[in-house]
C-alpha positions as CSV (number, residue, x, y, z in Angstrom):
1,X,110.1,107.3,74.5
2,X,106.8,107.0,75.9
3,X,108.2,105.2,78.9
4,X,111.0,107.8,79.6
5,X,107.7,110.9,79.1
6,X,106.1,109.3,82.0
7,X,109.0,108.8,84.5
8,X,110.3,112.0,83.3
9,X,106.3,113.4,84.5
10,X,106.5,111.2,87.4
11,X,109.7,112.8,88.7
12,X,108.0,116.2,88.0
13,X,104.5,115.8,89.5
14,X,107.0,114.7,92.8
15,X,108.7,117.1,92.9
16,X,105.8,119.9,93.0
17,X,104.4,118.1,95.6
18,X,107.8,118.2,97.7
19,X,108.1,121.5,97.3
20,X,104.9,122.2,98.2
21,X,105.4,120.4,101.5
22,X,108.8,122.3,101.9
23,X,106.6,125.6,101.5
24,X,103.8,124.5,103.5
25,X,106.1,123.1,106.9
26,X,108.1,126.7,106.7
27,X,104.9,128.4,107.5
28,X,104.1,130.4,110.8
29,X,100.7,129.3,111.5
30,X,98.2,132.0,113.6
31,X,95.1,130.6,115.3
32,X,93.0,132.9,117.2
33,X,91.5,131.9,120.1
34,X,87.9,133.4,120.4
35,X,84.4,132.9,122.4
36,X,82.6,131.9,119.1
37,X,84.1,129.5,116.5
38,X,84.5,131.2,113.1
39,X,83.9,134.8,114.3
40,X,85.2,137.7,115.2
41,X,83.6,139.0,119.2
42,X,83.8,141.7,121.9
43,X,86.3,140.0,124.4
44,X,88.6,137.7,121.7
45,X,92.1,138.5,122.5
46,X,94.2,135.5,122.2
47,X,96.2,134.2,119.6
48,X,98.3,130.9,119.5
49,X,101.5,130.9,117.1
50,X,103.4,127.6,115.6
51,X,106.9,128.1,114.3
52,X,107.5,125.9,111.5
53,X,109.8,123.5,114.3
54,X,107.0,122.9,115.8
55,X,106.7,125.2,119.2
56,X,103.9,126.9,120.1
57,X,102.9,130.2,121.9
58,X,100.3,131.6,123.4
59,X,99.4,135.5,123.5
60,X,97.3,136.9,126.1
61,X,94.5,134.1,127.5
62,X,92.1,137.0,128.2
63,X,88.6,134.8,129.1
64,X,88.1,133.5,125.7
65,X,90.7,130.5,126.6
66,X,88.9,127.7,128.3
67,X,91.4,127.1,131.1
68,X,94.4,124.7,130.2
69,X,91.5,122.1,129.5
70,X,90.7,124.3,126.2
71,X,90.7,121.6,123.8
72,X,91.9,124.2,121.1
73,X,95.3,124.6,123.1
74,X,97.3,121.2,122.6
75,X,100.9,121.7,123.5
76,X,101.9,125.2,124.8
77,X,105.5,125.9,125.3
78,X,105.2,129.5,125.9
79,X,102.8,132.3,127.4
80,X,103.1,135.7,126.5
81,X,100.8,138.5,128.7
82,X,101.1,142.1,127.7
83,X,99.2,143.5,131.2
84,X,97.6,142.5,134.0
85,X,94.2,144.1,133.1
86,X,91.8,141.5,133.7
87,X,90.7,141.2,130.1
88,X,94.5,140.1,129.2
89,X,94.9,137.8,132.5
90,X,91.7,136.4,132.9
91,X,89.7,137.6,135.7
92,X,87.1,135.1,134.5
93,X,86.5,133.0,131.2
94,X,84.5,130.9,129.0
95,X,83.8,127.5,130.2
96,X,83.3,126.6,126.4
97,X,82.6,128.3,122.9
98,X,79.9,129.3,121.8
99,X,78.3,130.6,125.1
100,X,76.0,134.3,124.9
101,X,76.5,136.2,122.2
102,X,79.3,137.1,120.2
103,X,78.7,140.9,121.2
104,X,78.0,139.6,125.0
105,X,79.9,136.3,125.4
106,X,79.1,134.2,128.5
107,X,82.5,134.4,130.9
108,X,80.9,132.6,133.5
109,X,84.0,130.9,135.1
110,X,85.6,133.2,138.1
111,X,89.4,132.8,138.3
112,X,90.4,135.4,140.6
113,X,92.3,135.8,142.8
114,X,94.4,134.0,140.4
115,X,94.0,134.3,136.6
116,X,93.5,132.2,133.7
117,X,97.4,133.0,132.6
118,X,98.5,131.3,135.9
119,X,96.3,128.8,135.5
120,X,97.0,128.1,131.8
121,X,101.0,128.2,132.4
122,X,101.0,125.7,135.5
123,X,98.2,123.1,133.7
124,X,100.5,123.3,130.6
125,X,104.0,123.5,132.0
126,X,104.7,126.1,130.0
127,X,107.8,129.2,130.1
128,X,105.9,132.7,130.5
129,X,108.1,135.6,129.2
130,X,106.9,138.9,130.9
131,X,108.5,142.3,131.3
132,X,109.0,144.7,134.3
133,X,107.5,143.6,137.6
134,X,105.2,141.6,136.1
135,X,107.2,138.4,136.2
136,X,107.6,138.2,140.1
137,X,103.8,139.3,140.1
138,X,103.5,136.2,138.1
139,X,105.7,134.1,140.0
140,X,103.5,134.1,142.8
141,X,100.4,133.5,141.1
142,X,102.3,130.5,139.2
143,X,103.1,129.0,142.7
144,X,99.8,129.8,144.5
145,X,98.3,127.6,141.0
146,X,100.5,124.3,142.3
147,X,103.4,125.1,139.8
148,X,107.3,126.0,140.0
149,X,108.3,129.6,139.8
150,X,110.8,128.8,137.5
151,X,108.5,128.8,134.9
152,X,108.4,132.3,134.9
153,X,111.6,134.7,133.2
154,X,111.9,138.1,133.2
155,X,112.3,139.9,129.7
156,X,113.1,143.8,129.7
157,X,113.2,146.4,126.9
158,X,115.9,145.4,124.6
159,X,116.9,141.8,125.7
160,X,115.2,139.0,124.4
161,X,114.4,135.1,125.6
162,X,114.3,132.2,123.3
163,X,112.1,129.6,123.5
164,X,112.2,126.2,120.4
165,X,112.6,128.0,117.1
166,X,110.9,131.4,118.6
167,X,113.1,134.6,119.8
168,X,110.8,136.8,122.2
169,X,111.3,140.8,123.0
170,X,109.1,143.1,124.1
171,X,108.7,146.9,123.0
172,X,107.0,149.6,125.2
173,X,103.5,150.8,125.0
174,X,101.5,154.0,125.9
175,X,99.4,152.4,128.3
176,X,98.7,151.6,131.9
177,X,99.3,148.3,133.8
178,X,97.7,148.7,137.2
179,X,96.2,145.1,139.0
180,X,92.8,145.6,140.3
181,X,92.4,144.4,144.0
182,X,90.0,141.1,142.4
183,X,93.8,139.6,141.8
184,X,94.9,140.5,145.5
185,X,95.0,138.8,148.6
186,X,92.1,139.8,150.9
187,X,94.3,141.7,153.5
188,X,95.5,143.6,151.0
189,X,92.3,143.7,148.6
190,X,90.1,145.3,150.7
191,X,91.9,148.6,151.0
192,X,92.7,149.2,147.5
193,X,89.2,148.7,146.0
194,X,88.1,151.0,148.7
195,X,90.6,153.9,148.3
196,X,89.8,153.5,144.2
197,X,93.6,152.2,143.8
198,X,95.4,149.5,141.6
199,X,98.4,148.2,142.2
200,X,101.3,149.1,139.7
201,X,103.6,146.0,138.6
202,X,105.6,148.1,136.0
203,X,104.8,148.6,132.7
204,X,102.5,147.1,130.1
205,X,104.5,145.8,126.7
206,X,104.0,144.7,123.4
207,X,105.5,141.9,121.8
208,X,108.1,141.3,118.9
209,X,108.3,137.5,117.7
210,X,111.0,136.4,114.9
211,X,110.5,132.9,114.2
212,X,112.7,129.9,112.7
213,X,111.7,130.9,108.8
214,X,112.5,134.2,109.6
215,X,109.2,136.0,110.2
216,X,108.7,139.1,112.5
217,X,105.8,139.7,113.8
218,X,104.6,142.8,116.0
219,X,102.1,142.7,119.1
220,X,100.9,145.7,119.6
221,X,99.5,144.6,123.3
222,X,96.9,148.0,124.3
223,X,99.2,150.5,122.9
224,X,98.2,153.9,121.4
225,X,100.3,155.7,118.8
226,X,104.0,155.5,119.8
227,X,107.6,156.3,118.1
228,X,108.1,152.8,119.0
229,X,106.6,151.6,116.6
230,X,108.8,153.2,113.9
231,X,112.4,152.9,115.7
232,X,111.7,150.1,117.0
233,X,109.0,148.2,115.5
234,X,109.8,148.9,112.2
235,X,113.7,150.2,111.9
236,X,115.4,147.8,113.9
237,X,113.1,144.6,114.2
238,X,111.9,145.0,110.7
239,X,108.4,143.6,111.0
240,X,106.5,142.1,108.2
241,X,103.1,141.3,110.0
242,X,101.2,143.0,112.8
243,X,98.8,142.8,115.1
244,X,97.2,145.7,117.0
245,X,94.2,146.3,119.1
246,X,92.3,149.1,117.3
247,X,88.8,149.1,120.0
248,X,89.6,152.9,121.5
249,X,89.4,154.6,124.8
250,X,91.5,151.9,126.3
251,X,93.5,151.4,123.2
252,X,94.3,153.3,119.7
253,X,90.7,153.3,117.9
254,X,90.6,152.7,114.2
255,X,92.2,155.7,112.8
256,X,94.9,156.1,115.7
257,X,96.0,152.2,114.5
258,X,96.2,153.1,111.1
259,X,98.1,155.4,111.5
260,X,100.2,153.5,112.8
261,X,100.2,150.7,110.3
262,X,100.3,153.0,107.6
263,X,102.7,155.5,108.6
264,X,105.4,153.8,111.4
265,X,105.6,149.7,111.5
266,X,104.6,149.4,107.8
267,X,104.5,146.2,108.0
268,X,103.2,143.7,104.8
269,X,100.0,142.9,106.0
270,X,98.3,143.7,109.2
271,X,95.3,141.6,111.5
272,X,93.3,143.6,113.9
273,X,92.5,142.9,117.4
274,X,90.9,144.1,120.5
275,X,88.0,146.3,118.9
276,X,85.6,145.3,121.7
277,X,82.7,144.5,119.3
278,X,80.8,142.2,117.3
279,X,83.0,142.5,114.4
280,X,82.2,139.4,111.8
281,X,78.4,137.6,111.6
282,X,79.2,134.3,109.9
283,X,82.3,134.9,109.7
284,X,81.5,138.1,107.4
285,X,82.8,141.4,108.8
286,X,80.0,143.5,109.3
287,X,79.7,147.0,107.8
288,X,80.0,150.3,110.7
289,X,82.0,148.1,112.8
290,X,85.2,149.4,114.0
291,X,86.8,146.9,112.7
292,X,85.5,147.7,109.2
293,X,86.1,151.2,110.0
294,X,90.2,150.3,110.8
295,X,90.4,147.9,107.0
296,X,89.1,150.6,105.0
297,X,91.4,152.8,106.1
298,X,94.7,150.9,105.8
299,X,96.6,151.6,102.5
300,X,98.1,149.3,100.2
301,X,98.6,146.5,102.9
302,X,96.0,143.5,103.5
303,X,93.9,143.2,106.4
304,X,93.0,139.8,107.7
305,X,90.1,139.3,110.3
306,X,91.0,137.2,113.4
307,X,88.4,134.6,112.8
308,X,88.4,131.9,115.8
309,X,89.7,128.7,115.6
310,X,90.7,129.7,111.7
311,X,94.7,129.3,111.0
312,X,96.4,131.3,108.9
313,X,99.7,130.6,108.0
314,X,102.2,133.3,106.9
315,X,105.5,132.9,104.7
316,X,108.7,134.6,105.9
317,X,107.8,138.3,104.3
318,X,104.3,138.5,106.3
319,X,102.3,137.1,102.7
320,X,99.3,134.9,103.9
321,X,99.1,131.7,102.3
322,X,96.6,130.2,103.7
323,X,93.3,130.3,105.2
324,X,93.5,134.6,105.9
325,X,89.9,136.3,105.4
C-alpha cells in the first residue's frame, strides 16, 4: 500500500511539473529593450517578442538597441518599424546600457545616413515587414548596409506576412511619416533641410501580431485616437494585449491612450510605451509621471511597465504570467 501511495505521488508530482513546462513553453515572452537595465526611460522604444516556436521579433530599434552587436538581441528573424522618424529608425544609439541618465540617456553613436533598423536587419539577416513606401525606402538602406534587398517585403493595410509561428499586419495610424534629410544622400540632403522639408515615404502603421498559442497583440506605433482601433483593432483582430505610446504632442498623451484602451481595443491588459520620460526609478514607477498619469486611469484592465531587459511572458488571452510589474 505504502509502495503503490508513493508511485501513485511520484506519477502526480510529474505530472504537475509537465504541465507546468507545457504552460510555460506556450508562452509569448516580451522583453523590452531600453537605455537602462531594469527601468523605464525617455527614449526606450523597442520591444523583442518570442513565439512559443521559438522565432523572434523585433519592434522599432529606436537608439536604445546597441547595433546588431546588442548582446540583448540573440537571434532576430524579424524587424518591425512603424516610421521613419528618427527615434523609431535610429538616427543614433546607445553604444551600451546604462549610459547618461535614464531621463537624458547617452545616444552617442551616429548612424545616419543609414539607421540602426538597416543596420540591425543586414548584421542579423533578418526579414523586415514594412508598410507603404517604406519598404523600397528600406530596401536601399538595407543594400547601402552590405545586405540583400530581399530581406525587405512589403506589407499593406489588410494583407498580412508570416514569418516562424508569427502572422504580421499592420493597421493605420493618425500620424505623420516624413524622413528628415540626416537619412538622405547629400545631393538630395542639402535642399530639404534648407527649404524645412521631409521627405514622405507613405504612411506610418501600427502593428497587429497573432502568434502560434494564439495571442493578439496590438502596436499602437505613434498613433493618436483612431476608429481603427475599434474595427479593426478590436472587432476583427480581436486583441488581448496592447501596447501604445501614451508620451503626447507627437503621440496620444495619457488620457487620449486611455481612452483608447478603455473604450475601443479593450484589450485584457495593456503596457505603455513611448511617454518620453523618466518613468520608473529602481524599477518603481514614479508618482506625476505620465506614465503614472496613463495606469491610474485605465479601468478594470492591468497595466504592466516596460521595464528593460525584464520578460514578461503572456498566455493566449493577454494574462501575464510571469515577470509583469
Amino acid at each position: 500500500m505504502k509502495k503503490e501511495f508513493l508511485n501513485n505521488l511520484s506519477k502526480s508530482i510529474l505530472l504537475s511539473l509537465v504541465i507546468g513546462v507545457s504552460a510555460t513553453a506556450s508562452n509569448v515572452k516580451i522583453t523590452p529593450l531600453g537605455s537602462h537595465d531594469g527601468e523605464f526611460c525617455s527614449r526606450d522604444r523597442a520591444f523583442v517578442f518570442e513565439d512559443p516556436d521559438g522565432t523572434r521579433v523585433l519592434f522599432d530599434v529606436g537608439r536604445t538597441v546597441a547595433g546588431p552587436n546588442d548582446p540583448r538581441l540573440g537571434k532576430i528573424d524579424a524587424v518591425l518599424l512603424s516610421g521613419v522618424h528618427g527615434d523609431h529608425m535610429g538616427d543614433q544609439r546607445i553604444s551600451k546600457t546604462n549610459n547618461g541618465t535614464c531621463a537624458k540617456p547617452q545616444t552617442e553613436v551616429k548612424t545616419t545616413p543609414n539607421s540602426n533598423t538597416a543596420e540591425i536587419i543586414v548584421g542579423k539577416n533578418a526579414k523586415a515587414f514594412l508598410g507603404g513606401e517604406m519598404h523600397t525606402f528600406m530596401k536601399q538602406k538595407v543594400v547601402d548596409a552590405g545586405g540583400d534587398a530581399k530581406l525587405v517585403q512589403p506589407l499593406r493595410f489588410g494583407g498580412e506576412q508570416t514569418i516562424g509561428g508569427v502572422k504580421v499586419a499592420i493597421v493605420p495610424v493618425t500620424h505623420s511619416n516624413g524622413v528628415s534629410s540626416g537619412f538622405i544622400h547629400d545631393d538630395l540632403s542639402h535642399s530639404f533641410k534648407k527649404n524645412g522639408l521631409t521627405a514622405y515615404v507613405g504612411p506610418d502603421n501600427g502593428y497587429v501580431l497573432t502568434f502560434s498559442n494564439g495571442l493578439v497583440v496590438y502596436i499602437s506605433g505613434d498613433s493618436g485616437i483612431t476608429a481603427e482601433q475599434d474595427v479593426t483593432v478590436n472587432r476583427f483582430y480581436n486583441a488581448k494585449l496592447a501596447i501604445i505610446n501614451a508620451g503626447g504632442v507627437y503621440t496620444s498623451g495619457p488620457k487620449e491612450a486611455a481612452f483608447s484602451i478603455n473604450e475601443l481595443v479593450k484589450p485584457n491588459a495593456v503596457i505603455p510605451s513611448h511617454t518620453n520620460e523618466e518613468a520608473t526609478k529602481n524599477g518603481k514607477l514614479l508618482e506625476g509621471t505620465k506614465t503614472a498619469a496613463f495606469k491610474s486611469m485605465i479601468k478594470n484592465i492591468p497595466v504592466y511597465i516596460p521595464l528593460s531587459g525584464i520578460t514578461m511572458e503572456f498566455n493566449n488571452d493577454g494574462i501575464c504570467t510571469k515577470g509583469c510589474k
